[in-house]
N, C-alpha and C positions, 0 to 999 in steps of 0.2 A: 221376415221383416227386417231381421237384422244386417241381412245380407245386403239391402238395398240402403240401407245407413250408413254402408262403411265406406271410408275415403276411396275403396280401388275402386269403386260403383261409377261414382263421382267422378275418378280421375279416367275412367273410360270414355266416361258419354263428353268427357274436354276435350281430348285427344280424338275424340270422334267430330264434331264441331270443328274442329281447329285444322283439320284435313280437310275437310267440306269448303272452308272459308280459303284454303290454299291452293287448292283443286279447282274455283271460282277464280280467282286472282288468275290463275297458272293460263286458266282457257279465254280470258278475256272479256268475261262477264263477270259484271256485279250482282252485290246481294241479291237483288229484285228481278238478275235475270235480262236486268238489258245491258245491249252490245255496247261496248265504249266508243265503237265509229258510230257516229251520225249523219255523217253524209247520206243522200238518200240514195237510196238504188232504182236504177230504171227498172220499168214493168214491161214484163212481156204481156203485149198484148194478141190478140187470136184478129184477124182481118178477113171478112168475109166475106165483104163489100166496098169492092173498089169502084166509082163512078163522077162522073161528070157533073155538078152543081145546074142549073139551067135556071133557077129562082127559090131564094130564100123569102117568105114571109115568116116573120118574126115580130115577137114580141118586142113594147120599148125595151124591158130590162134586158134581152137577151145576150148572153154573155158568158163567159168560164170564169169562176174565180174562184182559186185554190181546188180547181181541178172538179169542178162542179157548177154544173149549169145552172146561170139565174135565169130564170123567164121562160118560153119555149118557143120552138120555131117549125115550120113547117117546111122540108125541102124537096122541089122537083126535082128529079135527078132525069138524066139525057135518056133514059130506055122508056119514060113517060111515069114510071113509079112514083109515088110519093110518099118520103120519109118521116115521122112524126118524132122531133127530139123533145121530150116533157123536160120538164124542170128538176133538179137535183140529179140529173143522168152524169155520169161519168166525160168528161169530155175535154178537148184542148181546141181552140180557135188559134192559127195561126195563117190568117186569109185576110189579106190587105183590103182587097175591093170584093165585097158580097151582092154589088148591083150587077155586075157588068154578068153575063149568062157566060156557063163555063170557065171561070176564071177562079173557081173555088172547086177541091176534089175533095168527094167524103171518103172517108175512111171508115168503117164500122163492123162492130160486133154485134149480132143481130143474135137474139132469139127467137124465132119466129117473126114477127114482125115489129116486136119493141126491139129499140136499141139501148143496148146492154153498155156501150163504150165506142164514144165516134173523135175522129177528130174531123177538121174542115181544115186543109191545108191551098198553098197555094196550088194550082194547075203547072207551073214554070217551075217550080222549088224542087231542088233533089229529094223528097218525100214521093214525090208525084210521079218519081222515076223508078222507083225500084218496085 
């Protein structure tokens, strides 16, 4: 008991702490462990389904916002298939005209038949090329 009362006990576990908190500094993270960049980093996404848009029926709300869909939609795609996007899915809309047939391409991570992360880009846009 005594040993854990004396000042060198003490001045260990400081010097132990006080490396941890400089060894933290030194790597570029804070206390808590997060990174001092916040910029966001892109995500790799997995593509497994590349296709021709031919008719959206959609909900009114249907839409991405902050990378998550409001509302849900229904998509014919060109090989006759039909896609079901539910609400709160993973998703990015960047497709000007959703009337006109073929003029929007899905992009999607399918599991089995739910879509796990899609996006709707234009048919004309360098997305649509690569």
């Amino acid at each position: 008991m005594r040993q854990l009362l004396s000042w060198r006990t003490w001045a260990a576990i400081a010097v132990l702490l006080i490396l941890m908190t400089v060894v933290q500094l030194l790597t570029g993270r804070g206390p808590r462990g997060d990174s001092s960049n916040s910029d966001p980093q892109p995500s790799i996404r997995r593509v497994e389904t590349v296709a021709s848009v031919m008719q959206i029926q959609a909900s009114e709300a249907f839409g991405v916002v902050d990378g998550v869909t409001v509302g849900s939609a229904t998509l014919t795609l060109d090989d006759g298939r039909s896609v079901n996007i539910a609400r709160e899915t993973p998703g990015e809309i960047d497709c000007a005209d959703r009337v006109t047939p073929a003029s929007c391409v899905l992009l999607a991570d399918l599991l089995g038949e739910g879509v796990v992360w899609y996006a709707l880009v234009n048919s004309d846009g360098p997305a649509a090329r690569t």
